[in-house]
C-alpha positions in Angstrom: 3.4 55.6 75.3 6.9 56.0 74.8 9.3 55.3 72.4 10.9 52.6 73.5 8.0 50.0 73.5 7.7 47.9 70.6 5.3 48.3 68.2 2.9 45.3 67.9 -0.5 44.6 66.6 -3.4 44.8 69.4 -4.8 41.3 70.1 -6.8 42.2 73.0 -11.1 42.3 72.5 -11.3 45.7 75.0 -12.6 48.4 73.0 -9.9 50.7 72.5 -10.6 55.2 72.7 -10.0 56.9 69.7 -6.6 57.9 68.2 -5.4 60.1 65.7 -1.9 60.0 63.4 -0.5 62.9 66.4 -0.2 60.3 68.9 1.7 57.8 67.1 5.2 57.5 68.3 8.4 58.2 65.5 8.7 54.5 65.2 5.6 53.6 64.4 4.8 53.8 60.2 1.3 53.3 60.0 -1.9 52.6 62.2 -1.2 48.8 62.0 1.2 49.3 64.1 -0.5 50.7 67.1 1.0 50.6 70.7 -0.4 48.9 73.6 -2.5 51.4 75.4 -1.8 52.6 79.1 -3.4 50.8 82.1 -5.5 53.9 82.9 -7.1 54.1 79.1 -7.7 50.4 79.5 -9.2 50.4 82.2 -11.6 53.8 81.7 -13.1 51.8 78.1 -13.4 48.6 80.0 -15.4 50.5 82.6 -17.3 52.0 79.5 -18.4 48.8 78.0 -19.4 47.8 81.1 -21.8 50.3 81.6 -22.9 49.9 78.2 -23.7 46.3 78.7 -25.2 46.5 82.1 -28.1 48.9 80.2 -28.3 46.6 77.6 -29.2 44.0 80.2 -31.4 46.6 82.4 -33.4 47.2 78.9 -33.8 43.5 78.0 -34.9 42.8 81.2 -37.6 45.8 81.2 -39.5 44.1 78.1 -42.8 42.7 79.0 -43.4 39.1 77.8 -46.7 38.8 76.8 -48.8 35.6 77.7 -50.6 33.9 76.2 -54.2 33.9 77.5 -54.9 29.8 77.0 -53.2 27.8 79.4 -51.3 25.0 78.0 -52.9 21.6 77.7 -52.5 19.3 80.2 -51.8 15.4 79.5 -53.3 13.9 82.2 -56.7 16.0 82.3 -57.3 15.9 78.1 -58.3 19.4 78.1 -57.3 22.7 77.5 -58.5 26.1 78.7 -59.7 27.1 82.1 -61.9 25.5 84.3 -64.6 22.2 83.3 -67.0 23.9 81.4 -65.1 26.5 80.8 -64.0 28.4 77.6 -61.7 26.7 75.1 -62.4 23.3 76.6 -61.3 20.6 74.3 -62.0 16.6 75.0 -59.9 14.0 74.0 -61.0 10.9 72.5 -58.8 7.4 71.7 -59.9 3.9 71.5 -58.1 0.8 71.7 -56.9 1.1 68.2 -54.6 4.0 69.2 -52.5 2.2 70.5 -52.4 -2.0 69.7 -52.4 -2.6 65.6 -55.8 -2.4 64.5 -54.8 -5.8 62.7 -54.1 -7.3 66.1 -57.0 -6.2 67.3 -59.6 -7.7 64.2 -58.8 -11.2 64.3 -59.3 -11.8 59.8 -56.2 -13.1 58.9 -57.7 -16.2 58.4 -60.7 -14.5 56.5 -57.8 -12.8 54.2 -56.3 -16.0 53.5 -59.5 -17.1 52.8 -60.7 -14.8 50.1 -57.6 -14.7 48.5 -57.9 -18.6 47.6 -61.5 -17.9 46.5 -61.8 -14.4 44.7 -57.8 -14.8 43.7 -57.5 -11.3 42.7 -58.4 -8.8 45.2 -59.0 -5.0 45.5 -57.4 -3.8 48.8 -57.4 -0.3 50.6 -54.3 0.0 52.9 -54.9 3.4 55.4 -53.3 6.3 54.2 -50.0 5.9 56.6 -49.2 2.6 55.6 -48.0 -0.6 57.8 -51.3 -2.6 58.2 -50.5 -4.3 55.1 -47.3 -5.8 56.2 -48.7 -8.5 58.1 -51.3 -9.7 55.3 -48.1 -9.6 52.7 -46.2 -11.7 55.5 -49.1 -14.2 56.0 -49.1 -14.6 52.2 -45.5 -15.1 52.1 -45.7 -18.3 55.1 -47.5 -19.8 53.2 -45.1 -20.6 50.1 -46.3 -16.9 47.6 -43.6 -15.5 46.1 -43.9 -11.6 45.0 -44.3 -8.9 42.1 -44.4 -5.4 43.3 -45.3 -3.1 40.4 -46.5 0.3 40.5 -49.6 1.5 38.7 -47.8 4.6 37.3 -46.0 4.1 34.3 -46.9 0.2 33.8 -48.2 0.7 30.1 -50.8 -1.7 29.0 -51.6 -4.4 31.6 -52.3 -7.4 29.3 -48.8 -6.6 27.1 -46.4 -5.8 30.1 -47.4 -8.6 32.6 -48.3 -11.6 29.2 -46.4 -10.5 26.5 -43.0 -9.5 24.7 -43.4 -6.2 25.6 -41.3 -3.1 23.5 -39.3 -0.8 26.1 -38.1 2.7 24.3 -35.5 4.5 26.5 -34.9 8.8 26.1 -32.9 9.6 23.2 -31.8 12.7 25.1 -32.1 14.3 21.4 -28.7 12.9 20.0 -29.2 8.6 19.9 -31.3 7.3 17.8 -34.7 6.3 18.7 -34.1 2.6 20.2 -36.5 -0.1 20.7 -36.0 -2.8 23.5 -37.9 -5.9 24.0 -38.4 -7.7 27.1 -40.1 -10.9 28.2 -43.5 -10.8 30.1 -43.5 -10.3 33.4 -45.3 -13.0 34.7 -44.7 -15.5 33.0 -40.7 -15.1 33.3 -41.5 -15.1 37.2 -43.4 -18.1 36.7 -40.7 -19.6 35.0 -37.9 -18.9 38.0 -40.3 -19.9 40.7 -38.9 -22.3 43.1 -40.5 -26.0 42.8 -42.1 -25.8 46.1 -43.7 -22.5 45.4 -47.1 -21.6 46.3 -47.8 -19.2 43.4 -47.0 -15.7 42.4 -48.6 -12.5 43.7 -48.9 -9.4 41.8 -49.0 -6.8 43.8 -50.3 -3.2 42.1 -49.2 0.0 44.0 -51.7 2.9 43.0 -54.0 1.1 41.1 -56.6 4.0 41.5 -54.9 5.4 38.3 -56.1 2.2 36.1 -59.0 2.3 33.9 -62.3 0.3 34.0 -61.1 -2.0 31.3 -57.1 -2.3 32.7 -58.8 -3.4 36.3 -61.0 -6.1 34.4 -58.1 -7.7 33.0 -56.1 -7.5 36.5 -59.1 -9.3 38.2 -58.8 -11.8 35.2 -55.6 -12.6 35.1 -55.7 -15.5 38.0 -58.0 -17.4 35.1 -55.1 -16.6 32.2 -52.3 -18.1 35.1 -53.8 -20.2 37.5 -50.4 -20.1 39.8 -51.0 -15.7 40.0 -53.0 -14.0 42.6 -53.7 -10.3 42.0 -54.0 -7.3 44.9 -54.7 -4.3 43.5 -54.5 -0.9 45.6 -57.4 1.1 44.0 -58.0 3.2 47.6 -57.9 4.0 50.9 -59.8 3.6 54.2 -59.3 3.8 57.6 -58.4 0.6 58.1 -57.1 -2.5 55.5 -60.5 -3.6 54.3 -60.8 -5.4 50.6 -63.3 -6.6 48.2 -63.2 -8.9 45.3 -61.9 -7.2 42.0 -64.4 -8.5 39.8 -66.9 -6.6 41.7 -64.6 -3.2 42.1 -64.6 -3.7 37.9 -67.8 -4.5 37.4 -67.4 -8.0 36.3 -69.5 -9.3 38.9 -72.6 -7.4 40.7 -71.4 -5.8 44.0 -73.6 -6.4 46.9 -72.4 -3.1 48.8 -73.3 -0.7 45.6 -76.0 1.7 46.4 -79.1 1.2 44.3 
């Protein structure tokens, strides 16, 4: 370069050779303010680069893949692996219940309906994912039930929370004062706001696996305490919604389906 190009700073992504302070021009002050290189140096690193990149590519190219020795499953056949017969064979199994609502497909809403007039508090296992018990709250709810969803965790005392004036203490956090609230039974304040044309109330008990013997036996007789309250209890789950009486679940009543 000669002395009469300006010095500027080098914007250009070409990987520049080498230089040392002798081949900065006079006007240049530091390495910031490096020339432009020639046309020939540009062009011998770009040639460089792309030599260096074309055995990049040549290497990644000579790596061996290796495959996997089980073929991938096929959708239409169910199986996987070689041949019928062969090794790694797999069969795939589904029913109608794969794919239509198992509560479609079992016709006892009616029978739900049913044994919730007659048992009025009910133990129910929902299956594990959820859903099925959507459509037996909805029933419920055409026919004129309001609801109470409560979870099992954390309810205190059954018979005091859900029938009496109940004490509530909320976290100091170490600087308050210990406080005491007081609030009116559950119940029976949702009793008292129901609409005139109401059916009744149900109280429905998330993870009621957690209660004791004694707690369940006053859930299945609360429905005697309040005429207007139905009780479903979650104490399980099974593969599909099934439910029993709560007197029998809590021993109230002798359970046909125990074991001897």
């Amino acid at each position: 370069p000669t002395d009469s190009l300006d010095c500027r700073l080098i914007r250009d992504l070409t990987p520049l050779p080498h230089f040392t302070a002798s081949h900065l021009p006079a006007t240049c002050s530091k390495a910031s303010d490096f020339p432009l290189p020639s046309t020939h140096t540009r062009t011998a690193a770009g040639s460089r680069s792309s030599r260096m990149w074309s055995a990049a590519a040549a290497a990644a190219r000579a790596v061996s893949v290796p495959v996997s020795p089980v073929p991938a499953p096929s959708l239409l056949s169910g199986r996987r692996g070689g041949p019928r017969g062969g090794r790694g064979a797999v069969s795939v199994r589904s029913s109608l219940l794969d794919f239509v609502g198992g509560d479609l497909v079992r016709p006892d809403l009616g029978k739900w309906l049913d044994d919730v007039e007659k048992h009025k508090a009910l133990a129910i296992y929902p299956p594990h994912e959820g859903g099925y018990e959507g459509r037996y709250l909805n029933r419920l709810r055409y026919q004129g039930y309001y609801f109470l969803d409560l979870s099992a965790r954390g309810l205190g005392d059954p018979e005091t929370t859900l029938t009496k004036i109940h004490p509530v203490c909320p976290p100091s956090l170490g600087r308050q004062p210990v406080a005491r609230w007081y609030f009116p039974p559950e119940v029976d304040y949702r009793l008292s706001l129901l609409h005139p044309d109401a059916k009744g109330l149900v109280v429905w008990i998330h993870e009621a696996k957690v209660l004791s013997k004694a707690e369940l036996q006053f859930l299945a007789m609360l429905p005697d305490i309040r005429p207007k309250v139905r009780v479903l209890a979650e104490v399980g789950n099974w593969r599909s919604f099934v439910w029993k009486p709560l007197k029998q679940i809590a021993g109230l009543e002798q359970n046909p389906d125990a074991e001897e």
